[in-house]
N, CA and C atoms as a LAMMPS dump frame, in Angstrom:
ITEM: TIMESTEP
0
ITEM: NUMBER OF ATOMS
234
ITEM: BOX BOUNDS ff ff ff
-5.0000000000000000e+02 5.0000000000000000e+02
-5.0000000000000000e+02 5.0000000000000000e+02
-5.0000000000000000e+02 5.0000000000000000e+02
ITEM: ATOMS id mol type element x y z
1 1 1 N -267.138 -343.799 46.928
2 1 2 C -267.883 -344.602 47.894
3 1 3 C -268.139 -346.038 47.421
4 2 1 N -268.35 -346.458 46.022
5 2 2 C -268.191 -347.449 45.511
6 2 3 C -267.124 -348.197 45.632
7 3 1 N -265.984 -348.095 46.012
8 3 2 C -264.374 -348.633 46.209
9 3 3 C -264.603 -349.276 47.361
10 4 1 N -265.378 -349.082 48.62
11 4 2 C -265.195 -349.892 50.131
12 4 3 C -263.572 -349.372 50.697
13 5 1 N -262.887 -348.28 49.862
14 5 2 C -261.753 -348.565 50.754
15 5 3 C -260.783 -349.695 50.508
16 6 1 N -260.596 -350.371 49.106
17 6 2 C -259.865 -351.39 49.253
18 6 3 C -258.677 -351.43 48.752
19 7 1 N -257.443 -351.784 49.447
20 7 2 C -256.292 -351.215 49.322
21 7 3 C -255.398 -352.626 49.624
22 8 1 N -254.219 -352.438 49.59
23 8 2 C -253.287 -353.664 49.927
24 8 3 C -252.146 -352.742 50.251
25 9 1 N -251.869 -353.754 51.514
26 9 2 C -249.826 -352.952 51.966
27 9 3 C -249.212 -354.414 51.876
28 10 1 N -247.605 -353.476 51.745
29 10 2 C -247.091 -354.493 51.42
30 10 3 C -245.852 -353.899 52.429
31 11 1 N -245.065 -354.365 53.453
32 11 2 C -243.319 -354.111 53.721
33 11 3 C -242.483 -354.724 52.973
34 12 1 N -241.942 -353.98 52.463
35 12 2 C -241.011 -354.491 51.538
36 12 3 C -239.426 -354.709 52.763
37 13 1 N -239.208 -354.008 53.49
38 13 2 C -238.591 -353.997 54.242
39 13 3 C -238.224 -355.357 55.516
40 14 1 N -237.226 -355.41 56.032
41 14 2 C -237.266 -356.459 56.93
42 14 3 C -237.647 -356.135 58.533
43 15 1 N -238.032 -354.824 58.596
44 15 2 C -238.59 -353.974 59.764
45 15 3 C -239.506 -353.869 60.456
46 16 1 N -240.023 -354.158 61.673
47 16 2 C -241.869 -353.888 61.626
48 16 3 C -242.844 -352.499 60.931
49 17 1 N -243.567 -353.025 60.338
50 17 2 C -244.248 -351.941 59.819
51 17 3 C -245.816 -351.704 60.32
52 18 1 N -245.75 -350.609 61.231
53 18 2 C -247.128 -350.749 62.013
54 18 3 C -248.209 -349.87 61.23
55 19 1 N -249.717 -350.071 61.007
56 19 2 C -250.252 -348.941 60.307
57 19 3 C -251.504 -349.117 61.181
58 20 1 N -251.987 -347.698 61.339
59 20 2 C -253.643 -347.197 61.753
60 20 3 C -254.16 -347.487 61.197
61 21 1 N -255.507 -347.426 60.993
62 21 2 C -256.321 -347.108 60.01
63 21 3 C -257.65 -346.546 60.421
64 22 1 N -258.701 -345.807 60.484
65 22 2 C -259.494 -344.725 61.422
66 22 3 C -260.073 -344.618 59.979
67 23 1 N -261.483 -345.067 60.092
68 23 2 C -262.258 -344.136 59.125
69 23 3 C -263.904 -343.968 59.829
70 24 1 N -263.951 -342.656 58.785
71 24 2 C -265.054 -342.067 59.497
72 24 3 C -266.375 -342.526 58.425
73 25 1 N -267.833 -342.847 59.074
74 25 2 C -268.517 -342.813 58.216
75 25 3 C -269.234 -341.762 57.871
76 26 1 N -270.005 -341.188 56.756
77 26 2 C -270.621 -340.427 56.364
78 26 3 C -272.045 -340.276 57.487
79 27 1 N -271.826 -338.952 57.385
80 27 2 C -273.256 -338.894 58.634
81 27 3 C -274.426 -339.509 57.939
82 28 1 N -274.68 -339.73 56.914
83 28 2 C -275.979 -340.508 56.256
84 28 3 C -275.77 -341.702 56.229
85 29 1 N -274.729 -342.732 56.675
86 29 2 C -274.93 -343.935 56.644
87 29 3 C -274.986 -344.26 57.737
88 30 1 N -275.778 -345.136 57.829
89 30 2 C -276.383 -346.141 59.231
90 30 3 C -276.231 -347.383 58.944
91 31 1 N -275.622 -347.409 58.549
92 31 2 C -275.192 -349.175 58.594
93 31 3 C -273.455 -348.796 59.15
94 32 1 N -273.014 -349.41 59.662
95 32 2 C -271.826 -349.567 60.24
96 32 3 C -270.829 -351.023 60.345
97 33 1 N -270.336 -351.268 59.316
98 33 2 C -269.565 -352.702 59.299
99 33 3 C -268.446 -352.919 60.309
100 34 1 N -268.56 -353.976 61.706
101 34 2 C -267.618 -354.315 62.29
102 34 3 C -266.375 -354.581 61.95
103 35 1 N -266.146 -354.99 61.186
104 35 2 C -265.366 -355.817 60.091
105 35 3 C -264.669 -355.699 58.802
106 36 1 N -263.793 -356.306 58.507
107 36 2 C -263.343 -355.887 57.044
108 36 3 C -263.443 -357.106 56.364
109 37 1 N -263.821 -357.063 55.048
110 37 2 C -263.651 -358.383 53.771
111 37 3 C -262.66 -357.99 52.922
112 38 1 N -262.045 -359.429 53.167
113 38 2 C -260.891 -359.735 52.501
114 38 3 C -261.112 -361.159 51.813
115 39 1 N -260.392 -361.64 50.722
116 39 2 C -260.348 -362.399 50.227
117 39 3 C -259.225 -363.331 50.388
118 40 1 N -259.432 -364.584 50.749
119 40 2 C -259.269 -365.25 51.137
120 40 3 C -257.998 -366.124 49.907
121 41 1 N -256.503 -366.398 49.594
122 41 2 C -256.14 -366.516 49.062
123 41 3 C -256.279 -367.759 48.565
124 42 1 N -256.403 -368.546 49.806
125 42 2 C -256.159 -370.029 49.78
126 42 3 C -257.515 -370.903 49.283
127 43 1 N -258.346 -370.086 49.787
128 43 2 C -259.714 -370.619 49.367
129 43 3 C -260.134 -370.159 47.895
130 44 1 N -259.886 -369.002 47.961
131 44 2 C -260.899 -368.077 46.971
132 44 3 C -261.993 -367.743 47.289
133 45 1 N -262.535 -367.782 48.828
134 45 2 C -263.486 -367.309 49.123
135 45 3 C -263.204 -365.781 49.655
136 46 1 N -264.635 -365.201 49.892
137 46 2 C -264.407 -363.788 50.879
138 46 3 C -264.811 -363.899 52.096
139 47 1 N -263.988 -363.676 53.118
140 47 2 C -264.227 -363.863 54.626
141 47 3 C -264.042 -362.478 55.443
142 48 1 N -264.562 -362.622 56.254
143 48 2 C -264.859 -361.081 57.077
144 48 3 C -263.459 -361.178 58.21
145 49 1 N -262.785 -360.128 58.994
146 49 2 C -261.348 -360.168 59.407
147 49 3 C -262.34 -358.67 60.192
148 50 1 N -262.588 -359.413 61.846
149 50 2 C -262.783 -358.927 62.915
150 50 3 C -261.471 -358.39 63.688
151 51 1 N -260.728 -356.937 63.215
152 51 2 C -259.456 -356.044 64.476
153 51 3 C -259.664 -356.226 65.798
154 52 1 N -258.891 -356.558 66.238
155 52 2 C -259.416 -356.479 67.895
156 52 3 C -257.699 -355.673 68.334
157 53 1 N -257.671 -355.223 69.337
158 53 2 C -256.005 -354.822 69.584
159 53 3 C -255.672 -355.5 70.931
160 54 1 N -254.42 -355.686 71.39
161 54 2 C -254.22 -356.206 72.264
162 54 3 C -253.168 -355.462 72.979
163 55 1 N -253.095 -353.919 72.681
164 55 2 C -252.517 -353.027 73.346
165 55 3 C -253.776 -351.619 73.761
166 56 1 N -253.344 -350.937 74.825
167 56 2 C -254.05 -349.65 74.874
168 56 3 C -253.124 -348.756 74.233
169 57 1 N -254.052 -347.832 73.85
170 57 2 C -253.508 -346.559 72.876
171 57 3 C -251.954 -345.801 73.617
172 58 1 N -252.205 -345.988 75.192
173 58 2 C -250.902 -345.085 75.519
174 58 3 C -249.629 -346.633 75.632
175 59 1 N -249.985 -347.631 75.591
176 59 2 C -248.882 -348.606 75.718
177 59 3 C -248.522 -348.803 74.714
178 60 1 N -248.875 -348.396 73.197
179 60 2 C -249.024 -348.59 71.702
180 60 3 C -247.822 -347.462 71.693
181 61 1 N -248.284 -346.211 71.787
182 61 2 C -247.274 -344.792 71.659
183 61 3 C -246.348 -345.139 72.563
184 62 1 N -245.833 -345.342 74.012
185 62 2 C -245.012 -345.943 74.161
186 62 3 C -243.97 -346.43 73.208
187 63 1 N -244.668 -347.64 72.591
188 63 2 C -243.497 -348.696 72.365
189 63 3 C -243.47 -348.199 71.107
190 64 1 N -243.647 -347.27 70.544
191 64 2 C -243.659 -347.034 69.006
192 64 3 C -242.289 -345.698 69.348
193 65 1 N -242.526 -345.035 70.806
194 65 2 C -241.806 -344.255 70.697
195 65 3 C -240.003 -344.859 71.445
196 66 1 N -240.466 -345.963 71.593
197 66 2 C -239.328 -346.363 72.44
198 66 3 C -238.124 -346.975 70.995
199 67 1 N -239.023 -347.336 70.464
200 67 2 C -238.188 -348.307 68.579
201 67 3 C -238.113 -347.26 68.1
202 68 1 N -238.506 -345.362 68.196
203 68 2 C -238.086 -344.745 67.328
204 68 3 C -236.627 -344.309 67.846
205 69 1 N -236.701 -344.434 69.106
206 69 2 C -235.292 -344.281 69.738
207 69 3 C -234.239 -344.547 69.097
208 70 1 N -234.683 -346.489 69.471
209 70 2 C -233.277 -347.018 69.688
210 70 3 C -233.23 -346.587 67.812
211 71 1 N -233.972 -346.647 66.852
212 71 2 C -233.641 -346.115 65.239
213 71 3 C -232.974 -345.046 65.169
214 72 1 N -233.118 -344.068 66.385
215 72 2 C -232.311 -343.157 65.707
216 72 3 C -230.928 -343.328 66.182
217 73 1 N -230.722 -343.856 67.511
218 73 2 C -229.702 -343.975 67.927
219 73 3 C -228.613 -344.985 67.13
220 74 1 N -229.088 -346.32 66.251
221 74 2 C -228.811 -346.579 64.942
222 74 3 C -228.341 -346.18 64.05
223 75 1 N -229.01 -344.966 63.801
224 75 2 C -228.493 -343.771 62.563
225 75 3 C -227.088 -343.105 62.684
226 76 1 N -227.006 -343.034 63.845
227 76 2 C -226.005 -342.181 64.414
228 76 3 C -224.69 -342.937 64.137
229 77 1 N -224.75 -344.165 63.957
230 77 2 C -223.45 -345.344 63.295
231 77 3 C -223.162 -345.671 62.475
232 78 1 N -224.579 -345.097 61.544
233 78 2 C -224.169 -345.527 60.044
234 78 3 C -223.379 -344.321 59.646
């Protein structure tokens, strides 16, 4: 619980790489952070990084399932 959860991704790949992320809080905490802190490279400061999405959940699965398509159909040539 001391960690905050802090992690780094990286794509190494030239591909889109989409990720979730869903966490649950502990039923004893009541504080609830909107937000995530990240550090700021350029500054060296720490700044807060408000998610917002700009898809709905079924237009998201959609298009995630539509690129797994055309990938597999890809595969099929190599």
């Amino acid at each position: 619980p001391d960690n905050y959860q802090v992690h780094q991704l990286h794509n190494k790949s030239n591909r889109v790489c989409v990720t979730i992320q869903c966490y649950q809080y502990a039923s004893e905490d009541r504080a609830h952070d909107e937000y995530f802190k990240y550090l700021n490279s350029n500054t060296g400061r720490k700044e807060s990084f408000y998610p917002d999405s700009d898809w709905d959940f079924v237009s998201f699965r959609n298009k995630v399932r539509e690129e797994w398509n055309i990938h597999l159909k890809e595969l099929e040539w190599e």
